[in-house]
PDB file of N, CA, C and O in Angstrom:
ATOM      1  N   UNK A   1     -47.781  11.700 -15.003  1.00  0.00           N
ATOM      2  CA  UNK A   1     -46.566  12.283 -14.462  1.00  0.00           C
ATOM      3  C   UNK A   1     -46.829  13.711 -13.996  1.00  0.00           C
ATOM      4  O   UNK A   1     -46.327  14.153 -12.962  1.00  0.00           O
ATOM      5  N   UNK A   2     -47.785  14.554 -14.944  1.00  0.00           N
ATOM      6  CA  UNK A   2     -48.019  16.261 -14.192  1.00  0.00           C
ATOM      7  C   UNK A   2     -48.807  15.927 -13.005  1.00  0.00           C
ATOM      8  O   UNK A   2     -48.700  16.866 -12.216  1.00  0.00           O
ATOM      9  N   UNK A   3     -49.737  14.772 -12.418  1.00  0.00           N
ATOM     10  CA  UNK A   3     -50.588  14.625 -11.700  1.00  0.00           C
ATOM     11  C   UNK A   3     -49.269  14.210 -10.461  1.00  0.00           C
ATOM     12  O   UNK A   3     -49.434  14.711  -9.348  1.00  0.00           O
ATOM     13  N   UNK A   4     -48.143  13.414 -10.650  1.00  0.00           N
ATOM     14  CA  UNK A   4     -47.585  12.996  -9.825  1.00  0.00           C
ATOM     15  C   UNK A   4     -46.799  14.404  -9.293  1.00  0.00           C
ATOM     16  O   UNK A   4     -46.547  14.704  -8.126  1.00  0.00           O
ATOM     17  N   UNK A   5     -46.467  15.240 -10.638  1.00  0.00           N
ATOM     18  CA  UNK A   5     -45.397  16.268 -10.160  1.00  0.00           C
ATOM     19  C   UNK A   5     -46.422  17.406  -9.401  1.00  0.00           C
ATOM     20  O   UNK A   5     -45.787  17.994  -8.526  1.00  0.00           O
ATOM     21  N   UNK A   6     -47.747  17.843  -9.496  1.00  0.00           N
ATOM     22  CA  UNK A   6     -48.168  18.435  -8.740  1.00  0.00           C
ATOM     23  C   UNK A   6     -48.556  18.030  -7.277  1.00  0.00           C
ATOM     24  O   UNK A   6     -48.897  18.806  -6.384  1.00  0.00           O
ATOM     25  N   UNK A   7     -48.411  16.337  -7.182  1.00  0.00           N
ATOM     26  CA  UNK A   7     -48.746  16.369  -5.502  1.00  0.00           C
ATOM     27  C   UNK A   7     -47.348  16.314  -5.260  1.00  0.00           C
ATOM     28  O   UNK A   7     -47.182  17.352  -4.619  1.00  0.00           O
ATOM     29  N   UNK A   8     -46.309  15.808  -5.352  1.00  0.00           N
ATOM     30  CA  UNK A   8     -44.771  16.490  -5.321  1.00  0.00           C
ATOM     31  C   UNK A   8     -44.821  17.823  -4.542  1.00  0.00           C
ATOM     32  O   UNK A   8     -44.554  17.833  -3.340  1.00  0.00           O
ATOM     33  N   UNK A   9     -45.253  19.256  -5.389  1.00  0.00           N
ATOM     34  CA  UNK A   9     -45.121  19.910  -5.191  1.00  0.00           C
ATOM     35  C   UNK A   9     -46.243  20.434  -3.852  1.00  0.00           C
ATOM     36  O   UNK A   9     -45.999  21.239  -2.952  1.00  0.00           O
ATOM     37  N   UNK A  10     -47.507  19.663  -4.110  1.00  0.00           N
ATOM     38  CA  UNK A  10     -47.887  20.167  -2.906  1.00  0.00           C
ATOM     39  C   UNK A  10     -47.856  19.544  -1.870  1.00  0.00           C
ATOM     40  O   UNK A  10     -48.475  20.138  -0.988  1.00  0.00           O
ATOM     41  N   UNK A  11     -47.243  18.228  -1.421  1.00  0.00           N
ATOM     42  CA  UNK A  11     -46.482  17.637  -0.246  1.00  0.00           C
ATOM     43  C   UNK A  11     -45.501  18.703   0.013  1.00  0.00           C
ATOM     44  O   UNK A  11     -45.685  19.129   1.153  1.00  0.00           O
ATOM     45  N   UNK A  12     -44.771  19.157  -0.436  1.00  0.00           N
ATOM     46  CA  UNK A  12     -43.460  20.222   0.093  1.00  0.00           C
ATOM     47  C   UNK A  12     -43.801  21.172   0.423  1.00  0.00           C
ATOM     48  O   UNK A  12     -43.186  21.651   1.376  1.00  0.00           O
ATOM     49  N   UNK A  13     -44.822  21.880  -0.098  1.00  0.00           N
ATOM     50  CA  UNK A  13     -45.469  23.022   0.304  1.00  0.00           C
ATOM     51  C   UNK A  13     -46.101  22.690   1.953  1.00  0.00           C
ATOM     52  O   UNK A  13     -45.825  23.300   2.985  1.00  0.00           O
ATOM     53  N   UNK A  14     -46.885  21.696   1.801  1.00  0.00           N
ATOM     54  CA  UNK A  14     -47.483  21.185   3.683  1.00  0.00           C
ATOM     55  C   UNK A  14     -46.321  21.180   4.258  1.00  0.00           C
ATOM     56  O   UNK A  14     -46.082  21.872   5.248  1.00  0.00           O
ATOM     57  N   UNK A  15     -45.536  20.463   3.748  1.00  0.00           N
ATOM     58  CA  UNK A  15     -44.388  19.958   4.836  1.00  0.00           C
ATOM     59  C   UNK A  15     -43.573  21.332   5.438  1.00  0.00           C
ATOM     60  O   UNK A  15     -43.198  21.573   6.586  1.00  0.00           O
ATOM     61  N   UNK A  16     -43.442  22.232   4.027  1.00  0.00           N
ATOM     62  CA  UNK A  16     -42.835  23.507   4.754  1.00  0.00           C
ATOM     63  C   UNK A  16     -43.589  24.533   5.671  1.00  0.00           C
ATOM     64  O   UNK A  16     -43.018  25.314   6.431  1.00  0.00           O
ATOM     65  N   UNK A  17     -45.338  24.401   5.454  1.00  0.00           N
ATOM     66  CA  UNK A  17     -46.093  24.975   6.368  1.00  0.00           C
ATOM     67  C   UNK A  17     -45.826  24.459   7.594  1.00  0.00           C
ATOM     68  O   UNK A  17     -45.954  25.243   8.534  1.00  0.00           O
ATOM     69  N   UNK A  18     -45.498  23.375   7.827  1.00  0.00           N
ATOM     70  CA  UNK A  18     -46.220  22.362   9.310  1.00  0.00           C
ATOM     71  C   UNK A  18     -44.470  22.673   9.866  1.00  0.00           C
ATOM     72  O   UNK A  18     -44.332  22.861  11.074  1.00  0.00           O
ATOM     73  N   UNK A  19     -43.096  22.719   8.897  1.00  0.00           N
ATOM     74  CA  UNK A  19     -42.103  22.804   9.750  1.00  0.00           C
ATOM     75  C   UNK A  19     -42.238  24.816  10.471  1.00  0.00           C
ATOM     76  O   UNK A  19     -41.950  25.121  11.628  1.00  0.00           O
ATOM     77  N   UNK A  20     -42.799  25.960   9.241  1.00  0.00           N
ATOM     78  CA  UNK A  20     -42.947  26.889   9.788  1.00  0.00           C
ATOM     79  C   UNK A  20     -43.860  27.130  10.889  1.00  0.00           C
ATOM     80  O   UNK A  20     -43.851  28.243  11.415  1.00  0.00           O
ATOM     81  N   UNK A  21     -44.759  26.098  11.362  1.00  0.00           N
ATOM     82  CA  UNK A  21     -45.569  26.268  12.176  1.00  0.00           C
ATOM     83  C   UNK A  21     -44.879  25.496  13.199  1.00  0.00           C
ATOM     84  O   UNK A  21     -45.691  25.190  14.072  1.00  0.00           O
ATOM     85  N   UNK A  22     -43.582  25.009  13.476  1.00  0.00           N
ATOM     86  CA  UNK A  22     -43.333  24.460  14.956  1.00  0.00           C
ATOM     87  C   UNK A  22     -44.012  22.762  15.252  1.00  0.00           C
ATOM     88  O   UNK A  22     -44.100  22.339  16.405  1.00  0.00           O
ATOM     89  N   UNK A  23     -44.352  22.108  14.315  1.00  0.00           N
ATOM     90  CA  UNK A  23     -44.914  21.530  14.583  1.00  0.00           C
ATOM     91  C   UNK A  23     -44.068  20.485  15.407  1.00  0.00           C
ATOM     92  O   UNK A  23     -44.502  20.045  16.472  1.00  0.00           O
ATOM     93  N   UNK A  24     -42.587  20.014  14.778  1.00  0.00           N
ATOM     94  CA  UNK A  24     -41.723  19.129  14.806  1.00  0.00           C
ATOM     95  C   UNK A  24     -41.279  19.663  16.387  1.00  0.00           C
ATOM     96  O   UNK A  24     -40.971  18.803  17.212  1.00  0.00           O
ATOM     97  N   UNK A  25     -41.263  20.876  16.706  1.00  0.00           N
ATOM     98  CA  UNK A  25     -40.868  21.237  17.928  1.00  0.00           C
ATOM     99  C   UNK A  25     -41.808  21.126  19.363  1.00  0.00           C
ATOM    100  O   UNK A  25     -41.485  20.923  20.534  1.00  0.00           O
ATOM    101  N   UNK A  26     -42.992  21.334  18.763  1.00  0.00           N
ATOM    102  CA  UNK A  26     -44.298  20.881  19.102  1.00  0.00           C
ATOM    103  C   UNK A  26     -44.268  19.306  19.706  1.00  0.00           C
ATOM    104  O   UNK A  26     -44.442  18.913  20.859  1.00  0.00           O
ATOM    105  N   UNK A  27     -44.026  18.683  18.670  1.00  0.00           N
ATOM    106  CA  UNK A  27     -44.188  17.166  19.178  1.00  0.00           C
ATOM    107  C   UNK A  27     -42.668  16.664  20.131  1.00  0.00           C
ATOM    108  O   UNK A  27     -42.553  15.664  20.840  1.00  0.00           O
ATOM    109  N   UNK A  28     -41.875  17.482  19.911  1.00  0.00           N
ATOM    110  CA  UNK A  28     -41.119  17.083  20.925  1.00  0.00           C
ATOM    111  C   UNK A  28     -41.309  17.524  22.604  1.00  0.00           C
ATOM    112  O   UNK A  28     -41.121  16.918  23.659  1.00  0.00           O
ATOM    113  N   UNK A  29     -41.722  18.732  22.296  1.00  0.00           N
ATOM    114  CA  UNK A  29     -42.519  19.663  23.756  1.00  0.00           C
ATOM    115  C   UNK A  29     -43.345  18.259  24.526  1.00  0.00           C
ATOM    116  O   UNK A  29     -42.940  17.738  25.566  1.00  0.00           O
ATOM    117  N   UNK A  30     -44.406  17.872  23.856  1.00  0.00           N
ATOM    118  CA  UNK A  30     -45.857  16.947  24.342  1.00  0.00           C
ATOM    119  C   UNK A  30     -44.556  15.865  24.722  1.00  0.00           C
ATOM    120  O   UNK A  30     -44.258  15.799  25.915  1.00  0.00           O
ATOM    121  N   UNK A  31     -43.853  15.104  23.842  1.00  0.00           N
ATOM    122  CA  UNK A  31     -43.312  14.078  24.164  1.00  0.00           C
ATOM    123  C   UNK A  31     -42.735  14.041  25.811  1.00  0.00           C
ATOM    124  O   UNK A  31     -43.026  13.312  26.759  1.00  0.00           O
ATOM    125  N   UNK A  32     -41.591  15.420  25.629  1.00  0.00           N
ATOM    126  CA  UNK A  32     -41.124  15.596  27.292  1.00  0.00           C
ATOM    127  C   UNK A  32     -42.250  16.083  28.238  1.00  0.00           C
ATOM    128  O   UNK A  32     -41.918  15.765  29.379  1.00  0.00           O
ATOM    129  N   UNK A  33     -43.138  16.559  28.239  1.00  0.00           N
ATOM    130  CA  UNK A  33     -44.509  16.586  29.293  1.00  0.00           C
ATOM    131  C   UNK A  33     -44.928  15.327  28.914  1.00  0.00           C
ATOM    132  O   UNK A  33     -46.135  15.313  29.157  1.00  0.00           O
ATOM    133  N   UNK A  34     -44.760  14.785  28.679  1.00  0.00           N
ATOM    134  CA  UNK A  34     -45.604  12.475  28.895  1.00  0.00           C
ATOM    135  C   UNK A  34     -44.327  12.428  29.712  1.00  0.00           C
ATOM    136  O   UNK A  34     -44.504  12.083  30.880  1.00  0.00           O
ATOM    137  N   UNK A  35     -43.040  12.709  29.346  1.00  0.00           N
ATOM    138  CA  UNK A  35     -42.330  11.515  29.987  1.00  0.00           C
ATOM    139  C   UNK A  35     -42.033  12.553  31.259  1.00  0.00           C
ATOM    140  O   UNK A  35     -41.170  11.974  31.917  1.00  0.00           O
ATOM    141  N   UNK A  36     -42.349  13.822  31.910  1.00  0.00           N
ATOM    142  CA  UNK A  36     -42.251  14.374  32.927  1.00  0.00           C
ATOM    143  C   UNK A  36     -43.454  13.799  34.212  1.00  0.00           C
ATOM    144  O   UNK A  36     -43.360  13.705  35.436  1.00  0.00           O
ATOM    145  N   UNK A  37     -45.046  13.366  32.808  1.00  0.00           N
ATOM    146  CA  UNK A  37     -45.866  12.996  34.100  1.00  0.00           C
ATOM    147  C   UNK A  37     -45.961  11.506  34.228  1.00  0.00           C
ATOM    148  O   UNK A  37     -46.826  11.034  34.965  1.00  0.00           O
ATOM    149  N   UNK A  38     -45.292  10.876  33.691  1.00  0.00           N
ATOM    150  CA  UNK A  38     -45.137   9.478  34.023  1.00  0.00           C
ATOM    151  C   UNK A  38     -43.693   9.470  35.280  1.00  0.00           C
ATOM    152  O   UNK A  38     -43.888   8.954  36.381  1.00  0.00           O
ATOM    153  N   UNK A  39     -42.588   9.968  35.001  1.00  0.00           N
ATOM    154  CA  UNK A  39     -42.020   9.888  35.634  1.00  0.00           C
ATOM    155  C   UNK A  39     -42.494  10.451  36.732  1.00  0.00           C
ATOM    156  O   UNK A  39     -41.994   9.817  37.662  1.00  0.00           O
ATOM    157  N   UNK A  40     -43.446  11.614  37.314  1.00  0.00           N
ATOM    158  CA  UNK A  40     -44.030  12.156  38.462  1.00  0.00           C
ATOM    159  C   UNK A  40     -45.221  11.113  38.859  1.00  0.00           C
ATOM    160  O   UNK A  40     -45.606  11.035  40.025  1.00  0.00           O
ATOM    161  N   UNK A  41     -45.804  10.281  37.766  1.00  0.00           N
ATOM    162  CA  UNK A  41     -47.050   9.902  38.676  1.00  0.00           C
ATOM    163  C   UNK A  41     -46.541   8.411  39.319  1.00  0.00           C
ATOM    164  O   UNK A  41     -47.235   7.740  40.083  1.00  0.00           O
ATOM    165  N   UNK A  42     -45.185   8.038  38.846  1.00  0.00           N
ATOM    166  CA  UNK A  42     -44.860   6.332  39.422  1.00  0.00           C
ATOM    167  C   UNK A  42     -44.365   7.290  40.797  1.00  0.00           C
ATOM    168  O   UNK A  42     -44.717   6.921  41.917  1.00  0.00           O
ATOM    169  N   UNK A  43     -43.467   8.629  40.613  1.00  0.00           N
ATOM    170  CA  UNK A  43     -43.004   8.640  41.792  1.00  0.00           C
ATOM    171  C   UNK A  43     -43.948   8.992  43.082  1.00  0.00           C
ATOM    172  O   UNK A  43     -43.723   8.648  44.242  1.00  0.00           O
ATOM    173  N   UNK A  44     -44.933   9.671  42.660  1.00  0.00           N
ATOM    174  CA  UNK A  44     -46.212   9.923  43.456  1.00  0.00           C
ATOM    175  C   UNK A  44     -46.405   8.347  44.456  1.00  0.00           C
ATOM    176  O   UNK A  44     -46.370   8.199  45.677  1.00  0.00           O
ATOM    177  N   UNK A  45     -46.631   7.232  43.233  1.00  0.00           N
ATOM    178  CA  UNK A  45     -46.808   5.902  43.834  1.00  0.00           C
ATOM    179  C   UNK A  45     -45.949   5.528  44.861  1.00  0.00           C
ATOM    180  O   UNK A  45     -46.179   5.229  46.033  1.00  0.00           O
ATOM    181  N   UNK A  46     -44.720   5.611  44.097  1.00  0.00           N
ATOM    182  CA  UNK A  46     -43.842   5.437  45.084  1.00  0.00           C
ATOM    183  C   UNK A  46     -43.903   5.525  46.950  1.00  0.00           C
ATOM    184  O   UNK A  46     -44.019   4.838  47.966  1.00  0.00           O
ATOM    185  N   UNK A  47     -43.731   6.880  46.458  1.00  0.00           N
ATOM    186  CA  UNK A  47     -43.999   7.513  48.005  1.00  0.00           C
ATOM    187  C   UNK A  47     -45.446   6.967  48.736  1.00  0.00           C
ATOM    188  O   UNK A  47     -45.368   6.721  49.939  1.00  0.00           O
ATOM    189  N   UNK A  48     -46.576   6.797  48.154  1.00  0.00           N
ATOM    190  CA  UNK A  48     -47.788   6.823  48.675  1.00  0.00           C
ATOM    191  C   UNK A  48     -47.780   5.298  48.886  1.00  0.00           C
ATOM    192  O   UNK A  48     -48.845   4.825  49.283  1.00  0.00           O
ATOM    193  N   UNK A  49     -46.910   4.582  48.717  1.00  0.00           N
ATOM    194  CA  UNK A  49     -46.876   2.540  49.133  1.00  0.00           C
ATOM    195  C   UNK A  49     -45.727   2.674  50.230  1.00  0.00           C
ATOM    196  O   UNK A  49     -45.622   1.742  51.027  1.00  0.00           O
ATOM    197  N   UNK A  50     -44.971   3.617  50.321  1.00  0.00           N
ATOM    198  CA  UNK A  50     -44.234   3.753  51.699  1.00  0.00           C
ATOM    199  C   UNK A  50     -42.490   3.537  50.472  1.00  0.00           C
ATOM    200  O   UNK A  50     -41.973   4.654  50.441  1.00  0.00           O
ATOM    201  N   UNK A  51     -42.036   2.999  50.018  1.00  0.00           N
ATOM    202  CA  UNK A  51     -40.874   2.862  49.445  1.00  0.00           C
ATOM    203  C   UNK A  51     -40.088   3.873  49.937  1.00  0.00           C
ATOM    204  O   UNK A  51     -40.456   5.042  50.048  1.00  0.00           O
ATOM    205  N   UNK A  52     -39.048   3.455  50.222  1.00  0.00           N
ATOM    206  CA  UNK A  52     -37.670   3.786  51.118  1.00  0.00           C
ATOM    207  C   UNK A  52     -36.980   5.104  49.850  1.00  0.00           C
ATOM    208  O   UNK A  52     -36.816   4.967  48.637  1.00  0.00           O
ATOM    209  N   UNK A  53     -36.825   5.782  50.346  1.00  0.00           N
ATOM    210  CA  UNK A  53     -36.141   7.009  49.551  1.00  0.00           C
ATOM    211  C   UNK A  53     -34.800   6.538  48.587  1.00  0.00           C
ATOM    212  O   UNK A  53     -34.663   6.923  47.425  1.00  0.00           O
ATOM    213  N   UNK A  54     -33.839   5.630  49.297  1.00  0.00           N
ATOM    214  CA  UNK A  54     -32.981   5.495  48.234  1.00  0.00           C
ATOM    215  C   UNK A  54     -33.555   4.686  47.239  1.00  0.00           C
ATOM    216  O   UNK A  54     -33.039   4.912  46.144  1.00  0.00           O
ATOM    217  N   UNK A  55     -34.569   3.690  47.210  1.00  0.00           N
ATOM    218  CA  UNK A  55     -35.245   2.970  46.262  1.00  0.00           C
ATOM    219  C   UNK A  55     -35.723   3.822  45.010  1.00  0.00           C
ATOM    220  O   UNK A  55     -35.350   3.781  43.837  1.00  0.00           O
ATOM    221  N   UNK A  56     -36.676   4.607  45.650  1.00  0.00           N
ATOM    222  CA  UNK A  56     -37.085   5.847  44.771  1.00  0.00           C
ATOM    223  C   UNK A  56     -36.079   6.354  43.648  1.00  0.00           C
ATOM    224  O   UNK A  56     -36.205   6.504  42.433  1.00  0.00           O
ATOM    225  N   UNK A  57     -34.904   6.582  44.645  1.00  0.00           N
ATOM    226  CA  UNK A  57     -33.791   6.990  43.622  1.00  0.00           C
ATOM    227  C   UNK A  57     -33.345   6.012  42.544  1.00  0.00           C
ATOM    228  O   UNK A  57     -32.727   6.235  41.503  1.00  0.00           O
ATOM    229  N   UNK A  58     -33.827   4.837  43.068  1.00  0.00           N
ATOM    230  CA  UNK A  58     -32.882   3.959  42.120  1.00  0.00           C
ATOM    231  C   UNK A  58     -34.105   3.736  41.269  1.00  0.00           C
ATOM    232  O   UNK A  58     -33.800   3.519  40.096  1.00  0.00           O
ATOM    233  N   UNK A  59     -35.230   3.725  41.481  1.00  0.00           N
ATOM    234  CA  UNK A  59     -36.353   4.099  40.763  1.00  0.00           C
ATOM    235  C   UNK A  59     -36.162   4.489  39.467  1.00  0.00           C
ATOM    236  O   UNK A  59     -35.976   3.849  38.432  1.00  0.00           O
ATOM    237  N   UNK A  60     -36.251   5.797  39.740  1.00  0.00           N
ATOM    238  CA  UNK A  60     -35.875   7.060  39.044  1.00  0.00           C
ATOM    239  C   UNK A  60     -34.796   6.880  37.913  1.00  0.00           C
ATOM    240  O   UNK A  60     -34.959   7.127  36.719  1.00  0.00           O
ATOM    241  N   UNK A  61     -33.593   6.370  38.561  1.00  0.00           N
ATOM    242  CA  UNK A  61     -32.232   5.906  37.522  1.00  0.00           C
ATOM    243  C   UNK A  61     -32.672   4.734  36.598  1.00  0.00           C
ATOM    244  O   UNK A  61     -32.044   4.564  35.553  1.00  0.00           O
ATOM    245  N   UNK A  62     -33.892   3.771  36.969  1.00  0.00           N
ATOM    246  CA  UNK A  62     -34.283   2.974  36.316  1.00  0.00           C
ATOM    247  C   UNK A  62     -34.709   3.298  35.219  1.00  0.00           C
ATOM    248  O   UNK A  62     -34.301   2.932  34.117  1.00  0.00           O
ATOM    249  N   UNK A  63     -35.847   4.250  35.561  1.00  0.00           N
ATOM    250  CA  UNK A  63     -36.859   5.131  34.618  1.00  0.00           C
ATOM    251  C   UNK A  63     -35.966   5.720  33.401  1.00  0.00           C
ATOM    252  O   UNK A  63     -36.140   5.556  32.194  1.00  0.00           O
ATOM    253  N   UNK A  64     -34.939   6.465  34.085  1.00  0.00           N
ATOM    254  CA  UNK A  64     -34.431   7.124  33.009  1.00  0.00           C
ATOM    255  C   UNK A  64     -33.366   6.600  31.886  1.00  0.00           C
ATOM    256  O   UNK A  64     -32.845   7.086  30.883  1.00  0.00           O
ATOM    257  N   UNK A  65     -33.315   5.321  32.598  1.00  0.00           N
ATOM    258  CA  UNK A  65     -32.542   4.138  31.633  1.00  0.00           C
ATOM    259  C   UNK A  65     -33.618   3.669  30.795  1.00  0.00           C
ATOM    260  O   UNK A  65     -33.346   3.955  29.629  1.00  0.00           O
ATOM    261  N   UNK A  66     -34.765   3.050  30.893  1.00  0.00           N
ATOM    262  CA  UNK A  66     -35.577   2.649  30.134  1.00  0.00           C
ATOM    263  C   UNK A  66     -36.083   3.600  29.346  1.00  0.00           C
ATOM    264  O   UNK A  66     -36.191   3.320  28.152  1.00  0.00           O
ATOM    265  N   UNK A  67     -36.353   4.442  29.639  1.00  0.00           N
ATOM    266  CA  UNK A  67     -36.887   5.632  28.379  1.00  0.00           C
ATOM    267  C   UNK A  67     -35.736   5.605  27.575  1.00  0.00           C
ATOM    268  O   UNK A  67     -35.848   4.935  26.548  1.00  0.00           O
ATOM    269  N   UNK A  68     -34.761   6.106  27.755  1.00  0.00           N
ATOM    270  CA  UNK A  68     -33.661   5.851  26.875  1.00  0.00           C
ATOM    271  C   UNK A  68     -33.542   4.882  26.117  1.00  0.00           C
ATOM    272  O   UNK A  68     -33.099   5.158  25.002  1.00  0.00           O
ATOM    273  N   UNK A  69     -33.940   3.126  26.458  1.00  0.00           N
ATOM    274  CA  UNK A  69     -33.634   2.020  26.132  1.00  0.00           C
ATOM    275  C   UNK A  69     -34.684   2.495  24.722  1.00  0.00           C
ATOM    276  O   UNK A  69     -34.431   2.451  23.518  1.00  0.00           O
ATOM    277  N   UNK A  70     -35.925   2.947  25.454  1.00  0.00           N
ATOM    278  CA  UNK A  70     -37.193   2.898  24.263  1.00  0.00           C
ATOM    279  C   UNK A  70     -36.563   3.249  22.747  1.00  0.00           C
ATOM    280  O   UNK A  70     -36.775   2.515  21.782  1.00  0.00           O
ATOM    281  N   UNK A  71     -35.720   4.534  22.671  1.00  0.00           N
ATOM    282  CA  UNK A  71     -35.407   5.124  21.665  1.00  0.00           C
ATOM    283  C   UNK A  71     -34.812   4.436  20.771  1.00  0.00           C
ATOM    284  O   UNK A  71     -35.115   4.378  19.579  1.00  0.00           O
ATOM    285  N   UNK A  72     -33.805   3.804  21.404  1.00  0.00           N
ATOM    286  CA  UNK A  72     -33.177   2.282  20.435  1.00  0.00           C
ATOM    287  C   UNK A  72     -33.854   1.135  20.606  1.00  0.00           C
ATOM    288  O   UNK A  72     -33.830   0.439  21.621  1.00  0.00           O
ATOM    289  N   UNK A  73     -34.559   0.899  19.452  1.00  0.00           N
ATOM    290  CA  UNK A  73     -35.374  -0.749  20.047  1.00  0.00           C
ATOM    291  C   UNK A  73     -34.534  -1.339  19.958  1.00  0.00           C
ATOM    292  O   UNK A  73     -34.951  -2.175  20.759  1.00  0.00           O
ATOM    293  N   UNK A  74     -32.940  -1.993  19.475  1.00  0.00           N
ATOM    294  CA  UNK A  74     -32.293  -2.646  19.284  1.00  0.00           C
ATOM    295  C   UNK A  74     -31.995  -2.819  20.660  1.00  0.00           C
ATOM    296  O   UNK A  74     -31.119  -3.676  20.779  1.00  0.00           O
ATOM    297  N   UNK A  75     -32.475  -2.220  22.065  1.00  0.00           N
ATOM    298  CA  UNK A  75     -31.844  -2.661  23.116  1.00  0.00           C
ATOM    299  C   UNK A  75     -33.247  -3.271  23.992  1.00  0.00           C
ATOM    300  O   UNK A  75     -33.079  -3.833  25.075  1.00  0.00           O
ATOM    301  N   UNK A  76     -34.073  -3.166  23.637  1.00  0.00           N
ATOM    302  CA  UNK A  76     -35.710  -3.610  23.624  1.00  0.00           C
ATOM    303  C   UNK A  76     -34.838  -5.383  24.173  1.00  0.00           C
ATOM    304  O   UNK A  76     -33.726  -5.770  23.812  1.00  0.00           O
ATOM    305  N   UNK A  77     -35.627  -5.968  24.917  1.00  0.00           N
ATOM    306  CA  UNK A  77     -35.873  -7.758  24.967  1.00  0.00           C
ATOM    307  C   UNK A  77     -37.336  -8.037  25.494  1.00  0.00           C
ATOM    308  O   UNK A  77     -37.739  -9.194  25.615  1.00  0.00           O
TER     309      UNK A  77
END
């Protein structure tokens, strides 16, 4: 039990280093730069296969529905 209560205590101790270090804010930063260059490199495609501008748009509204969908898998099929 002292063996259990000292990694106790030093799990909380990491956990409060890694939240004072930004980390949690950190991984949300990287997350929105993935989903900024995915959404830039389909639209890159887009344009470079010729696709009609309002397509693109509806593209785009697609994209940003499915990323969304990701967050709830309950809407996943």
């Amino acid at each position: 039990m002292r063996l259990y209560g000292e990694w106790v205590d030093r799990l909380a101790k990491i956990s409060k280093m890694a939240l004072d270090a930004g980390i949690e804010e950190r991984t949300v930063r990287v997350a929105e730069e993935m989903g900024t260059f995915i959404v830039a490199t389909v639209n890159r495609v887009l344009v470079r296969i010729g696709t009609p501008k309002d397509k693109i748009i509806e593209a785009r509204s697609l994209l940003a529905a499915e990323f969304r969908a990701v967050r709830d898998p309950a809407t996943l099929t």
